[in-house]
FIMINU-797979 format. One record per residue (C-alpha): chain; residue number from 1; x, y negated, z negated. Coordinates in nm, 4 decimals. Each point is the difference from the previous one (the first is absolute). Layout:
<pts>
+--------+-----+----------+----------+----------+
: cadena : num :        u :        v :        w :
+--------+-----+----------+----------+----------+
:      A : NUM :        X :        Y :        Z :
...
+--------+-----+----------+----------+----------+
</pts>
This chain:
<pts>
+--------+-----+----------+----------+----------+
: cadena : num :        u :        v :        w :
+--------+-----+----------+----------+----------+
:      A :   1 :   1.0394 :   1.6988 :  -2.8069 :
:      A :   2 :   0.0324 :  -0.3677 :  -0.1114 :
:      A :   3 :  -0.2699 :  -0.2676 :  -0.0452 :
:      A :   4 :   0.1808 :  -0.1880 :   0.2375 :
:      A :   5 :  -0.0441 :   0.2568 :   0.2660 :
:      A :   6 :  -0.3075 :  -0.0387 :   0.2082 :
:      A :   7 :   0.0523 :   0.3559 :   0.1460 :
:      A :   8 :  -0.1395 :   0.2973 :  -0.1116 :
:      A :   9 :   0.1428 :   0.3674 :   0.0341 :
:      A :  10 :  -0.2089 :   0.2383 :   0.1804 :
:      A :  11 :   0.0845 :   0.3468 :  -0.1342 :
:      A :  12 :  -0.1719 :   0.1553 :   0.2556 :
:      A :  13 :   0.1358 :  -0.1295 :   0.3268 :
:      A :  14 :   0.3449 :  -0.1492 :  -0.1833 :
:      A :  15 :  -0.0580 :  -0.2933 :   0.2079 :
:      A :  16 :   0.0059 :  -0.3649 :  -0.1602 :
:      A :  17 :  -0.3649 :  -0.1185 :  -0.0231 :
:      A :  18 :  -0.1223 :  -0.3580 :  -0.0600 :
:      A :  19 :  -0.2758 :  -0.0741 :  -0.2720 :
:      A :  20 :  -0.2754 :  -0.0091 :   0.2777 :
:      A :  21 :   0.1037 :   0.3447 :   0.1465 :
:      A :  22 :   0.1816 :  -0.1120 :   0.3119 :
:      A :  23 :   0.3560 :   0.2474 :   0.0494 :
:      A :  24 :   0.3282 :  -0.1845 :   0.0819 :
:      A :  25 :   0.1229 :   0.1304 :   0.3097 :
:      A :  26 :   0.3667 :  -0.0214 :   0.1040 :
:      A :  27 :   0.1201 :  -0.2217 :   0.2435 :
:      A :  28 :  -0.3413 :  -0.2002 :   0.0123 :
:      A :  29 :   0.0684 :  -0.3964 :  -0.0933 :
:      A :  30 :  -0.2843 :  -0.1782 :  -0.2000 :
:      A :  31 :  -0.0475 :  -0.3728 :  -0.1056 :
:      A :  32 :   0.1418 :   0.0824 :  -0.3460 :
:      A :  33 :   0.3296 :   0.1640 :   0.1104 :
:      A :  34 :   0.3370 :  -0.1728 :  -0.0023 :
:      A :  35 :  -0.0005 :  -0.3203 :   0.2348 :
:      A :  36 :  -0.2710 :   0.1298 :   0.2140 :
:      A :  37 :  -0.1572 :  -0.2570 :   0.1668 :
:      A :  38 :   0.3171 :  -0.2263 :  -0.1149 :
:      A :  39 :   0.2386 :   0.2414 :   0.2058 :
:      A :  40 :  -0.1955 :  -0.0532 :   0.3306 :
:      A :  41 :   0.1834 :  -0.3402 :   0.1562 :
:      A :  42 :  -0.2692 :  -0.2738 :   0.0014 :
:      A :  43 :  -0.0044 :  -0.0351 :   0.4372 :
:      A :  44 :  -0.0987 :   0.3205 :  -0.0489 :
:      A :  45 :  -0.2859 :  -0.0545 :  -0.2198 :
:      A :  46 :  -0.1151 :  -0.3031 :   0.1825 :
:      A :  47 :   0.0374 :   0.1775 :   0.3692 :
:      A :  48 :  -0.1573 :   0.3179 :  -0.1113 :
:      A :  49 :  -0.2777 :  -0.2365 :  -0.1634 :
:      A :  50 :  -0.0608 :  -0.1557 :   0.3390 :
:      A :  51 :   0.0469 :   0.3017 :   0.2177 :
:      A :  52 :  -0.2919 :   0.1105 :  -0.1957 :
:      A :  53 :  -0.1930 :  -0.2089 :   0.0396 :
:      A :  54 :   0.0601 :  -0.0782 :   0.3595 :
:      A :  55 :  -0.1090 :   0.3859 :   0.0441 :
:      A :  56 :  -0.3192 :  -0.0837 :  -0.1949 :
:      A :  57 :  -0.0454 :  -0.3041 :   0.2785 :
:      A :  58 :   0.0119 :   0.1941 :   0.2728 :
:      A :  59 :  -0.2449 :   0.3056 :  -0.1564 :
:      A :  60 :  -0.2091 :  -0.2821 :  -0.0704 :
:      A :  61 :  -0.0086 :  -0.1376 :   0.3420 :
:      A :  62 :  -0.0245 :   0.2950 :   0.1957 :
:      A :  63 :  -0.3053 :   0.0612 :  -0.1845 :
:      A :  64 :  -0.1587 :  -0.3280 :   0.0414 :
:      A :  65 :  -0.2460 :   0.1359 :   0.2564 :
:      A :  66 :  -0.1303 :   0.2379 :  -0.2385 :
:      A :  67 :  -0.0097 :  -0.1615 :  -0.3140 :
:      A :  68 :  -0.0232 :  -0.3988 :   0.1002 :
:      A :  69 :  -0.0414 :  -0.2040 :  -0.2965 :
:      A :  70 :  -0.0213 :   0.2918 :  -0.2534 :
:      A :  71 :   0.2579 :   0.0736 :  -0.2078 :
:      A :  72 :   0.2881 :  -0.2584 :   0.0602 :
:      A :  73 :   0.2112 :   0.0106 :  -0.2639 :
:      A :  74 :  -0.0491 :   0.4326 :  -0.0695 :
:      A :  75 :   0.3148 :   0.0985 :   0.1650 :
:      A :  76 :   0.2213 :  -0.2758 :  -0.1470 :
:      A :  77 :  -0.0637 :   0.0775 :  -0.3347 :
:      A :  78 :   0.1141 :   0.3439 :   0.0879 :
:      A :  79 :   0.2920 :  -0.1642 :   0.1402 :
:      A :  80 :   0.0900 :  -0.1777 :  -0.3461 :
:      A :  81 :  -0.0514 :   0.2612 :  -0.1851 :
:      A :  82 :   0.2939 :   0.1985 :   0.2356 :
:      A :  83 :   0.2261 :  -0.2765 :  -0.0412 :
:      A :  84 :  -0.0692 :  -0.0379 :  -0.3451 :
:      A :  85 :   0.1071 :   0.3438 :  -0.1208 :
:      A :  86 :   0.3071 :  -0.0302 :   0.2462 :
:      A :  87 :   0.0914 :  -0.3494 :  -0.0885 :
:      A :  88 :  -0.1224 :  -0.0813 :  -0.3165 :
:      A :  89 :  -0.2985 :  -0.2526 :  -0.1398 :
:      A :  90 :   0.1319 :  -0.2942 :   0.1934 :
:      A :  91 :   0.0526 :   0.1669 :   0.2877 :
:      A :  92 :  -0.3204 :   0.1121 :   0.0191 :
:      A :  93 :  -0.1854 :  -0.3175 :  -0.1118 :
:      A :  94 :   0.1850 :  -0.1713 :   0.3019 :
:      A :  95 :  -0.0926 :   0.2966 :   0.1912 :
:      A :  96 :  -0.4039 :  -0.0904 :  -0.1113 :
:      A :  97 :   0.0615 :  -0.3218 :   0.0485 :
:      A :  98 :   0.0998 :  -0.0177 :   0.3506 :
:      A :  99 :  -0.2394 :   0.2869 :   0.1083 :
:      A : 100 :  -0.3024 :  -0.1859 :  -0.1364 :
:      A : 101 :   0.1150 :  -0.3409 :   0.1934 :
:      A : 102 :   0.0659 :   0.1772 :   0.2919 :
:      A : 103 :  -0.3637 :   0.2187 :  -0.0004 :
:      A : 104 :  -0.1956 :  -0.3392 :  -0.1115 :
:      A : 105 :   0.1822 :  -0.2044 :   0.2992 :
:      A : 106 :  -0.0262 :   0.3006 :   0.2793 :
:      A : 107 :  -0.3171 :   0.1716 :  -0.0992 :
:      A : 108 :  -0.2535 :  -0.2331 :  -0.1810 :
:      A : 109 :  -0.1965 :  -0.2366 :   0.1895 :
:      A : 110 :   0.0496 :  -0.3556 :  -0.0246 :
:      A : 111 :  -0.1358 :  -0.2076 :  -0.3158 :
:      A : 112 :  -0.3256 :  -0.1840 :   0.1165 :
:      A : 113 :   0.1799 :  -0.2822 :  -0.0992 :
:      A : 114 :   0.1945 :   0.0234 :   0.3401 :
:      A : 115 :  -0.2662 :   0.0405 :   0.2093 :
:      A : 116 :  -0.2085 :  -0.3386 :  -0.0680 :
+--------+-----+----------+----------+----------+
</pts>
């Protein structure tokens, strides 16, 4: 094994094992690997990002009559978080982003600045 090499060697299982225990499985793509999330075009990114949270949206509002004003901005986070490990950090920081405008203009009240 070199210093280099993050992996360990399991004897046991003969499966490639990272340094917090985690096996490698074949055919499964992670963040690290090759040009993964570089090898996804970047509509692709961006529309999976907004189908995302568009889905979150309409959770959100279907739910309105049971959660009102609670919770606005649970499922969009959720959302970024999807389209971050799809897309990448930007993706998902746009993803953020245009979830939190959206909940704050759809589901928060008005300021009380708008209402004198």
């Amino acid at each position: 094994m070199n210093a280099h090499d993050s992996w360990c060697e399991n004897p046991i299982a003969k499966a490639k094992v990272d340094c917090f225990g985690l096996t490698r499985m074949k055919g499964l793509k992670f963040p690290g690997d090759g040009n993964w999330p570089g090898s996804v075009p970047v509509w692709k990114r961006y529309s999976a990002a907004s189908a995302c949270v568009l889905i979150a949206f309409l959770i959100r509002f279907l739910l309105t009559p049971v959660l009102g004003e609670e919770l606005p901005f649970m499922l969009f986070i959720a959302a970024s978080l999807i389209a971050a490990w799809y897309g990448g950090a930007v993706t998902g920081i746009a993803a953020l982003a245009f979830g939190l405008f959206l909940a704050d203009y759809i589901f928060l009240p008005t300021s009380i600045l708008d209402k004198h």
